[in-house]
N, C-alpha and C positions, 0 to 999 in steps of 0.2 A: 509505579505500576508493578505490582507484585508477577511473579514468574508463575506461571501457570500454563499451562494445555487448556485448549479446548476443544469440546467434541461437539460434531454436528454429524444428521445421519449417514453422512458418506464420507465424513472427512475427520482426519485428527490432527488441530493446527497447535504444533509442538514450537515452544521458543525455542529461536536459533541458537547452535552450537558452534563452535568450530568443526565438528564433524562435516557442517555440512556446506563446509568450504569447496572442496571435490566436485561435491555435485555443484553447484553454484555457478564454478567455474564450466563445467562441461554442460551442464542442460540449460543454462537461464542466462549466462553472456556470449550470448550468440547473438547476429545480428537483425534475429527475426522477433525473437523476444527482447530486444534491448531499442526496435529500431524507433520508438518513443519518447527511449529515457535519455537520450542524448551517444547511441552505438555503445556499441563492447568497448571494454575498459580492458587494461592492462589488469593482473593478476595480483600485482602489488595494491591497486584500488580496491577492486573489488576485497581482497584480506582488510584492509582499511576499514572495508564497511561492514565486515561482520565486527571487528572491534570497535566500532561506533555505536552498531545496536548492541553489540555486549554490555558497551558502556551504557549507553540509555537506561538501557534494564536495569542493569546495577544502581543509579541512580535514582532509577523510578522516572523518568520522564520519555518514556514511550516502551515498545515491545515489536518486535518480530517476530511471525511467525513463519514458519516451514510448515508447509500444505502438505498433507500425507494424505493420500487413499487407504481408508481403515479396510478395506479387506484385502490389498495386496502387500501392504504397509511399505509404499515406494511413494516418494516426492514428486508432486505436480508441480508446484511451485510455492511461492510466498506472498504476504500479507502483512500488513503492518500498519500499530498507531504510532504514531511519532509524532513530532515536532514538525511544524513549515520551517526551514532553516537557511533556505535558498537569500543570501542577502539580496539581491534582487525581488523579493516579494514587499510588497508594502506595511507600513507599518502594523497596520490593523489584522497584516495573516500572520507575522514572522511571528514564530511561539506559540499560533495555537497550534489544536492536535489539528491530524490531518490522517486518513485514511489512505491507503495504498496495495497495490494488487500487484501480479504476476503469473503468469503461468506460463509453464514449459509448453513449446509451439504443442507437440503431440496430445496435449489436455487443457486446448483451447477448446472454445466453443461447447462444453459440455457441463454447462452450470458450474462448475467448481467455484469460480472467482466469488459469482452470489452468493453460493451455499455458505462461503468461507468470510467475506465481507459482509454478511447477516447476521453471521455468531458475532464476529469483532465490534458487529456497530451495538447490538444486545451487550457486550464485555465494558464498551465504551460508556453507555448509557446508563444502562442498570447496576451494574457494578460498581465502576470507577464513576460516576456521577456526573461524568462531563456533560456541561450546557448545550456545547456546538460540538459537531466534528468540521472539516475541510476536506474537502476531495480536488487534485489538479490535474488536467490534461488538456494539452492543444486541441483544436477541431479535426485536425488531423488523425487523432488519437477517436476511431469511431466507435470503437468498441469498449475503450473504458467509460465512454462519453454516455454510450448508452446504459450501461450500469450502472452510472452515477444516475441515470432518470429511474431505472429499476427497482433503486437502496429508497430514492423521492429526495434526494439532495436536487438542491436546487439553485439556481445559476447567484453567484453574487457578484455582479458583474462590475460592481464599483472597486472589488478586489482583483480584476484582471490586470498583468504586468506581462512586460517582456524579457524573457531572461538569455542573457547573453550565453547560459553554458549551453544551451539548443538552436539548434538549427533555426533559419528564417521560416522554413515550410513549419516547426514545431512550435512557432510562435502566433498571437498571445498567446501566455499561461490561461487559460479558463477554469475560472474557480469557480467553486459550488460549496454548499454548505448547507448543514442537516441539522436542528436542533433538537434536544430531548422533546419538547414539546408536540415537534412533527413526530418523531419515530413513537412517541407512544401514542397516536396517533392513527398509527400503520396496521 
């Protein structure tokens, strides 16, 4: 997947840097924005995982973006195509793409996630050609759950698994999944 920005009317999702480790660590591993993804990480992980999507990118097999607001040009949070890599997912998800969201508690609820998860799935389809995308969140997870009905991803519930790095309340994994043919469609 080539390196690239994109822009959408209120938002500019820039691939991640190490710059934006700092902020990573102070606005997005907190307990209120993390309390889905299995709580805040240690500071050594979280550095881990920007060099994970560094590496992805380098490789071409996924991308991360950093969420900027274009007229203040300050981070709300991120978004991401990647890889299902969770061993715990079933044969049929591990390796494909899979869509992914975040935002800083302070720019929840304020379309960002959509606005930014519309471009990526238009980057996904149109662009890079991909068949399907993946979206995953517990039932507990009510807010990414309803965005995934928003984007028209849609339940594949023969891919539901339980993964042992989340909590019992965070489990099953519920998987959804969106094809080119739905999205142009939309």
């Amino acid at each position: 997947m080539a390196e690239r920005s994109l822009v959408t009317e209120r938002l500019d999702l820039r691939p991640v840097t190490e710059a934006d480790l700092p902020w990573l660590l102070a606005e997005m591993n907190t307990a209120e924005v993390m309390r889905h993804l299995g709580g805040p990480r240690s500071d050594e992980a979280i550095a881990e995982s920007v060099a994970i999507d560094l590496a992805a990118m380098a490789e071409g097999s996924g991308i991360r973006f950093t969420i900027w607001l274009r007229d203040s040009q300050c981070r709300v949070g991120r978004t991401g195509l990647l890889t299902v890599r969770s061993p715990a997912a079933p044969d049929g998800l591990r390796g494909q793409p899979e869509i992914g969201w975040s935002l800083a508690s302070a720019y929840e609820g304020q379309g960002y996630a959509t606005e930014a998860a519309r471009a990526l799935l238009a980057y996904g389809f149109e662009i890079l050609g991909l068949a399907a995308v993946y979206a995953q969140a517990s039932d507990a997870n009510v807010g990414s759950t309803r965005l995934m009905g928003r984007l028209g991803l849609l339940r594949a519930a023969g891919l539901d698994y339980n993964d042992p790095e989340y909590a019992p309340e965070e489990n099953p994994t519920r998987v959804y999944r969106l094809t080119r043919e739905q999205w142009s469609k939309q």
